[in-house]
N, C-alpha and C positions, 0 to 999 in steps of 0.2 A: 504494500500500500504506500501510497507516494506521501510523504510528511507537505501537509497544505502551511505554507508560509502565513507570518501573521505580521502586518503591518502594524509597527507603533506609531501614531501620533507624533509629530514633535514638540505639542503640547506634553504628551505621556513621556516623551525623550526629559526634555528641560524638568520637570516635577520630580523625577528618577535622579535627575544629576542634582538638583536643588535639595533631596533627604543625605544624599552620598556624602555631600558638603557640610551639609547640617551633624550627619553622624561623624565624619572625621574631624570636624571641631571639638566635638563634645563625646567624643571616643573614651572609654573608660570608665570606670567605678566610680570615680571622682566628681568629674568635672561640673556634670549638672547638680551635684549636689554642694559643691562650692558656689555653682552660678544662685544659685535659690539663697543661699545661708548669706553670700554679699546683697543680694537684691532686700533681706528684711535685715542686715545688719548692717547699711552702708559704712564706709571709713571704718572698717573693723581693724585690728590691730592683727599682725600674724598669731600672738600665742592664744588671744581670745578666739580667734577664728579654729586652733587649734581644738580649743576647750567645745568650740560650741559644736563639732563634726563629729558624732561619733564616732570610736575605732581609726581612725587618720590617724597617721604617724606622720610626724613632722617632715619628714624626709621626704614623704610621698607628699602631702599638703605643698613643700614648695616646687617640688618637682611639676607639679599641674600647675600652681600659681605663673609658673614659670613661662608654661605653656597657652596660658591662658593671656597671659600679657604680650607672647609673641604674635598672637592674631588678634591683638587689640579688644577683648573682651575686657579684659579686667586691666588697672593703672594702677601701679606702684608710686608710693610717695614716703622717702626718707625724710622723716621730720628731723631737723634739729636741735636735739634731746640729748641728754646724755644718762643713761645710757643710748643710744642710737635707736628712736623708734622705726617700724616699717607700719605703714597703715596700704589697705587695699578698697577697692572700691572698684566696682563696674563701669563700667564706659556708657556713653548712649547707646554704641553698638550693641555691648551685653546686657545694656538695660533691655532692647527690642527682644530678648530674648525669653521673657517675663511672661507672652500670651504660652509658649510653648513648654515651660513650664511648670508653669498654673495647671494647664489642662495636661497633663504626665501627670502628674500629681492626683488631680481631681480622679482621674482614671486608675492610679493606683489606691486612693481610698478605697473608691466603688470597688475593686478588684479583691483587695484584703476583705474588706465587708461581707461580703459574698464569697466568697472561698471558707471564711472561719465560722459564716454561718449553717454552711452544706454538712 
């Protein structure tokens, strides 16, 4: 039997390459869960940011910070403090990042809700 071709959209092309982008930003255990904890914490401090994630080791924390600042999501700012503060805060860019989220979030409620009530 002959395999029938299936034409994608290049609407369905572009929306395919727009999640791939989306996921390779925000790749890992971490990241959206640092983007959510900056977004109700803004100008957090690194060790408070440490305290407030659970299970994060610090190593891992700036490793993603790190990562996160290279594609303009989140802004480092060394205050002049002594001892030497670091404060972190989102960007406009990864403020935008808030509706998607929200709704991750909303969705894993409902999702726990209903799993631990079956």
């Amino acid at each position: 039997m002959k395999k029938q071709k299936i034409e994608i959209s290049d609407y369905c092309r572009l929306q395919i390459q727009g999640v791939k982008d989306t996921q390779d930003l925000l790749s890992g255990k971490w990241k959206k869960v640092i983007v959510v904890a900056l977004f109700y914490n803004p100008k957090i401090r690194f060790m408070d940011l440490v305290r407030h994630i659970e299970d994060i080791a610090p190593k891992v924390l700036s490793k993603e910070l790190k990562d996160l600042e290279a594609n303009q999501l989140v802004k480092r700012t060394v205050l002049d403090t002594m001892p030497i503060t670091v404060e972190y805060e989102l960007t406009e860019y990864g403020k935008s990042l808030n509706k998607i989220v929200t709704e991750m979030a909303k969705w894993g409620i409902h999702y726990r809700e209903t799993i631990f009530r079956s």
